[in-house]
N, C-alpha and C positions, 0 to 999 in steps of 0.2 A: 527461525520461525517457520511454523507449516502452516500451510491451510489449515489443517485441523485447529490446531491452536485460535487462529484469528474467528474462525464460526463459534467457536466454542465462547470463544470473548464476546464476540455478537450475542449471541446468545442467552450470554448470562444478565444483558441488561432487560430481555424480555423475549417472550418465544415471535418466532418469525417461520415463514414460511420461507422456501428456498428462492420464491419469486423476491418476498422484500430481502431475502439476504443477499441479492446479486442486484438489485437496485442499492442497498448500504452499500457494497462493495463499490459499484461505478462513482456515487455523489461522496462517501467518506475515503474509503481504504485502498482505489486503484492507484494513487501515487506510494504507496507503500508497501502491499503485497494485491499485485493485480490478479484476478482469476476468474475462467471463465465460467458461461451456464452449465457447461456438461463438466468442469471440474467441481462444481460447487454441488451438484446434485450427487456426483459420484461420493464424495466425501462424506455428503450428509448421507448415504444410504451406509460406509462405513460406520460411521460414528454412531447413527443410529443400532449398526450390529453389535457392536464394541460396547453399546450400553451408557455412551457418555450423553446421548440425547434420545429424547424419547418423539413419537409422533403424541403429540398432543389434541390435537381434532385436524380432521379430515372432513375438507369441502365437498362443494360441486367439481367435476372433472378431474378430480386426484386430487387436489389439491391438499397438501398437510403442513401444517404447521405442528412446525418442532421445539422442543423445549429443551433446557440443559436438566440432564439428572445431577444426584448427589455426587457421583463417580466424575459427569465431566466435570463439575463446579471444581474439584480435589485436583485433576489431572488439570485446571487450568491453574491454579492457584499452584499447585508441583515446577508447571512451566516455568511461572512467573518468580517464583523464589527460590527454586532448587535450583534450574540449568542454567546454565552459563550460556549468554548468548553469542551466536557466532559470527565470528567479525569478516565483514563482506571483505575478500581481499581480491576477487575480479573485478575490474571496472574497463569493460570495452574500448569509452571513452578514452581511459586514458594508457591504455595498451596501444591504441592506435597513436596518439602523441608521443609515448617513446620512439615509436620508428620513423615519425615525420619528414625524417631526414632524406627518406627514402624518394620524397616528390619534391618538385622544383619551391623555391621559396613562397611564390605564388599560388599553390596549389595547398600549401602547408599553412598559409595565411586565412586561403580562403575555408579551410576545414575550421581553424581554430575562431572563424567569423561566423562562420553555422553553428558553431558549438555557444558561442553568444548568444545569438538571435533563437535557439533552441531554450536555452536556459531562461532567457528572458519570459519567452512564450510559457513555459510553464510557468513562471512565476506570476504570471497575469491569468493564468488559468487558475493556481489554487489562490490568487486574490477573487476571483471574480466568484469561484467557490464559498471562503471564506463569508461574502457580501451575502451570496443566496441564502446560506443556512442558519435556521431559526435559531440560534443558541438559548439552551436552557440550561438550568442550574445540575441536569443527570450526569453520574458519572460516565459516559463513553462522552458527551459535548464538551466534557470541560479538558477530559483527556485527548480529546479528537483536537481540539482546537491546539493543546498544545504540540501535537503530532503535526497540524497542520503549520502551526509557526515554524517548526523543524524545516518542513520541505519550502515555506517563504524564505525564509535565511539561507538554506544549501544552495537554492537556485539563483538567490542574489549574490553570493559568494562565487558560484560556479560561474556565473556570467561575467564579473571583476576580474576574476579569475584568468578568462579564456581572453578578454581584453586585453590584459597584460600581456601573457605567452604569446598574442599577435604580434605584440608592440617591441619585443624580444626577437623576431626574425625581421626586424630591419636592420 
């Protein structure tokens, strides 16, 4: 998945300005594909050249709100059912647990304890998320919410998870 991809998905449920699409990004899409104001701006002035979004009206201060043309609408539907998605095979988290061996039992405990207590935290973050947001019958809430069950299970998994692997260096 790129950035481009995820604005262009934004986008197609209604036009937004680069401000609401970096506030959607914080409350919906940063546990999924996080990105900042100056990668989100720089992206939309791409995708804007590339013709996949148009500037739709222009405020006070600069201000523009962008829409998806016919071209991005294609190129997003292309994404979604031509390519193959790519399968994350780095995970830091757990490139550092292959070599655990490397600190004393206690110190390998105490990592796979934080990797707990981490997992948990977010899992109380995208519940507390989950509470906030008005769900409505539109397609990005019905699909967001199932994206957000995703990262509720991974993180309740990922926490069982690291529980165990402590419970395994006694």
């Amino acid at each position: 998945m790129s950035l481009k991809h995820a604005l262009l998905g934004l986008l197609s449920e209604r036009p937004a300005s680069g401000y609401d699409l970096l506030k959607t990004f914080d409350t919906s899409l940063a546990n999924v594909w996080p990105a900042t104001q100056s990668q989100i701006y720089t992206e939309l002035t791409r995708l804007a050249g590339a013709g996949l979004i148009t500037v739709a009206a222009e405020g006070p201060r600069g201000r523009k709100e962008y829409a998806l043309t016919d071209e991005g609408l294609a190129e997003l539907r292309h994404w979604l059912t031509e390519t193959a998605p790519q399968r994350n095979t780095r995970s830091d988290i757990l490139l550092r647990v292959f070599f655990l061996g490397v600190l004393t039992p206690e110190q390998a405990r105490a990592y796979l304890t934080g990797l707990t207590e981490m997992s948990r935290e977010s899992h109380e973050q995208l519940r507390r998320l989950a509470d906030a947001i008005d769900w409505d019958a539109g397609g990005l809430s019905v699909h967001g919410r199932i994206a957000l069950e995703y990262g509720l299970r991974f993180n309740a998994m990922r926490e069982e998870w690291a529980r165990w692997a402590a419970d395994q260096l006694t």
